[in-house]
N, C-alpha and C positions, 0 to 999 in steps of 0.2 A: 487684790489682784494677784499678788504672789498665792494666796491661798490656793485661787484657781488655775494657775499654771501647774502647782505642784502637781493638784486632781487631777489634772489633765494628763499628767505626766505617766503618774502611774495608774491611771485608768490604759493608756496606749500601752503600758508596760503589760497590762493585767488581756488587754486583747490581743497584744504579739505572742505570748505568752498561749493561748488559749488557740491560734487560730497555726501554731507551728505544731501541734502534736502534744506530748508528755513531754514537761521542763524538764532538762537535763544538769546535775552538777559540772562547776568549771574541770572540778578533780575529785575525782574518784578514790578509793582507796582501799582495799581488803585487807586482811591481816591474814597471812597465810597458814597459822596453826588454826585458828577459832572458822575464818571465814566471815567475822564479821565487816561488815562493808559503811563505810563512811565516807562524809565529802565535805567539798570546802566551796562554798560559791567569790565569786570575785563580786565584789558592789556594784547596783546596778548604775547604769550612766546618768539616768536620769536622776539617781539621789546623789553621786557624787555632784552634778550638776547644781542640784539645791542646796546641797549643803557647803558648795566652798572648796577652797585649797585643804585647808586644815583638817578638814573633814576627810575630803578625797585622801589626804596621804595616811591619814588614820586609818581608815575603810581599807586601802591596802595594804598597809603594815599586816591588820590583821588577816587579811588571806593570807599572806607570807608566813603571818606564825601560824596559821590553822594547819597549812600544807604542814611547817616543817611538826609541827606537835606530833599530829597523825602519822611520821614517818619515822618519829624519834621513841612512839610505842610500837614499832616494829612493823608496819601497815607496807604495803607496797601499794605505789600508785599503779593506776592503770591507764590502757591507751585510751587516747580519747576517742575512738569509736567506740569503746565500752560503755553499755549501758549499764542500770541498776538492776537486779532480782528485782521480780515484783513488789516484796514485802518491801523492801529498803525504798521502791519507788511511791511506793503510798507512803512511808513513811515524808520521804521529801517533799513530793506535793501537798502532804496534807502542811508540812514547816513553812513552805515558802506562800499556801495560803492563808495560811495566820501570820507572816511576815509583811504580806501586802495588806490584810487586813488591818494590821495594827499601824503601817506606816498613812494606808487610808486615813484612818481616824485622828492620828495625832494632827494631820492638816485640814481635815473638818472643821468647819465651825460652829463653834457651839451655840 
Protein backbone atom coordinates (compact mmCIF):
# COMPACT_ATOMS: atom_id res chain seq x y z
CA UNK A 1 0.00 0.00 0.00
CA UNK A 2 2.89 2.35 0.82
CA UNK A 3 4.31 1.39 -2.49
CA UNK A 4 1.30 2.93 -4.11
CA UNK A 5 1.06 6.06 -2.40
CA UNK A 6 4.67 6.80 -3.07
CA UNK A 7 3.58 6.07 -7.15
CA UNK A 8 0.99 8.00 -6.72
CA UNK A 9 2.94 10.76 -5.24
CA UNK A 10 5.19 11.32 -7.64
CA UNK A 11 3.25 10.41 -10.77
CA UNK A 12 1.09 13.90 -9.35
CA UNK A 13 4.54 15.23 -8.90
CA UNK A 14 5.54 14.24 -12.61
CA UNK A 15 1.91 15.93 -13.97
CA UNK A 16 2.26 19.23 -11.79
CA UNK A 17 5.46 19.32 -13.09
CA UNK A 18 4.45 18.68 -16.85
CA UNK A 19 1.11 20.69 -16.94
CA UNK A 20 2.96 24.18 -15.37
CA UNK A 21 5.22 24.88 -18.27
CA UNK A 22 9.29 24.24 -17.97
CA UNK A 23 10.38 23.16 -14.13
CA UNK A 24 12.24 25.80 -12.73
CA UNK A 25 15.42 25.72 -10.11
CA UNK A 26 14.60 26.77 -6.35
CA UNK A 27 18.10 28.88 -6.82
CA UNK A 28 19.79 29.87 -9.58
CA UNK A 29 23.23 30.75 -9.72
CA UNK A 30 25.87 32.35 -12.33
CA UNK A 31 29.22 32.81 -11.78
CA UNK A 32 30.14 36.09 -13.08
CA UNK A 33 33.68 35.87 -14.73
CA UNK A 34 32.84 32.25 -16.80
CA UNK A 35 28.93 32.76 -16.96
CA UNK A 36 28.49 29.52 -15.98
CA UNK A 37 25.07 28.93 -14.56
CA UNK A 38 23.99 26.31 -11.85
CA UNK A 39 21.19 25.53 -9.29
CA UNK A 40 20.08 24.03 -6.19
CA UNK A 41 16.51 22.58 -6.05
CA UNK A 42 14.77 22.36 -2.41
CA UNK A 43 13.24 18.53 -1.88
CA UNK A 44 10.23 17.81 -3.13
CA UNK A 45 7.32 17.60 -0.48
CA UNK A 46 6.13 14.61 -1.40
CA UNK A 47 9.54 12.75 -0.79
CA UNK A 48 10.22 14.66 2.18
CA UNK A 49 6.60 13.30 3.15
CA UNK A 50 7.82 9.60 2.55
CA UNK A 51 10.82 9.67 3.67
CA UNK A 52 10.41 11.07 7.37
CA UNK A 53 11.74 13.81 9.79
CA UNK A 54 15.18 12.38 9.35
CA UNK A 55 15.14 12.46 5.94
CA UNK A 56 13.27 15.90 5.51
CA UNK A 57 16.05 17.64 7.64
CA UNK A 58 18.69 15.79 5.60
CA UNK A 59 17.07 16.84 2.27
CA UNK A 60 17.51 20.28 3.67
CA UNK A 61 20.60 20.54 5.07
CA UNK A 62 21.63 19.74 1.74
CA UNK A 63 19.99 22.44 -0.19
CA UNK A 64 21.56 24.69 2.46
CA UNK A 65 25.09 23.38 1.52
CA UNK A 66 24.24 23.30 -2.34
CA UNK A 67 23.19 27.25 -2.13
CA UNK A 68 26.10 28.03 0.28
CA UNK A 69 28.86 25.69 -1.87
CA UNK A 70 27.75 27.38 -5.19
CA UNK A 71 28.28 30.82 -3.51
CA UNK A 72 31.46 30.05 -1.73
CA UNK A 73 33.05 29.34 -5.55
CA UNK A 74 32.21 32.70 -6.31
CA UNK A 75 28.63 32.10 -8.05
CA UNK A 76 26.11 34.98 -7.48
CA UNK A 77 22.47 33.98 -6.92
CA UNK A 78 19.92 35.27 -8.95
CA UNK A 79 16.25 36.67 -8.63
CA UNK A 80 13.92 34.46 -8.58
CA UNK A 81 12.16 35.69 -11.66
CA UNK A 82 15.15 34.58 -13.31
CA UNK A 83 14.95 31.87 -15.64
CA UNK A 84 17.68 29.46 -17.11
CA UNK A 85 19.57 29.93 -20.69
CA UNK A 86 18.18 27.32 -22.73
CA UNK A 87 21.33 25.14 -22.68
CA UNK A 88 21.35 25.10 -18.82
CA UNK A 89 17.47 24.48 -19.11
CA UNK A 90 17.76 21.06 -20.98
CA UNK A 91 20.44 20.44 -19.03
CA UNK A 92 17.85 20.61 -15.77
CA UNK A 93 14.99 18.92 -17.21
CA UNK A 94 16.76 16.34 -18.79
CA UNK A 95 18.42 15.97 -14.38
CA UNK A 96 15.28 16.29 -12.76
CA UNK A 97 13.98 13.58 -15.44
CA UNK A 98 16.25 11.03 -14.63
CA UNK A 99 15.73 12.09 -10.90
CA UNK A 100 11.99 11.14 -10.97
CA UNK A 101 12.79 8.43 -13.02
CA UNK A 102 15.02 6.83 -10.71
CA UNK A 103 13.01 7.88 -7.53
CA UNK A 104 9.95 6.09 -9.90
CA UNK A 105 11.66 2.82 -9.94
CA UNK A 106 13.22 2.48 -6.61
CA UNK A 107 9.38 2.38 -5.34
CA UNK A 108 8.38 -0.14 -8.20
CA UNK A 109 7.86 -3.38 -7.50
CA UNK A 110 9.72 -5.73 -8.62
Amino acid sequence: MATRIALIAVLASLVGSASAGSPKPDAIFRHPTTGDVQWCDKPSAAMMALGGAIVAASQSTDYADCKTGWEGKGYARLGSSENLPPDAQQRYTDERARIEKATADSIRKN
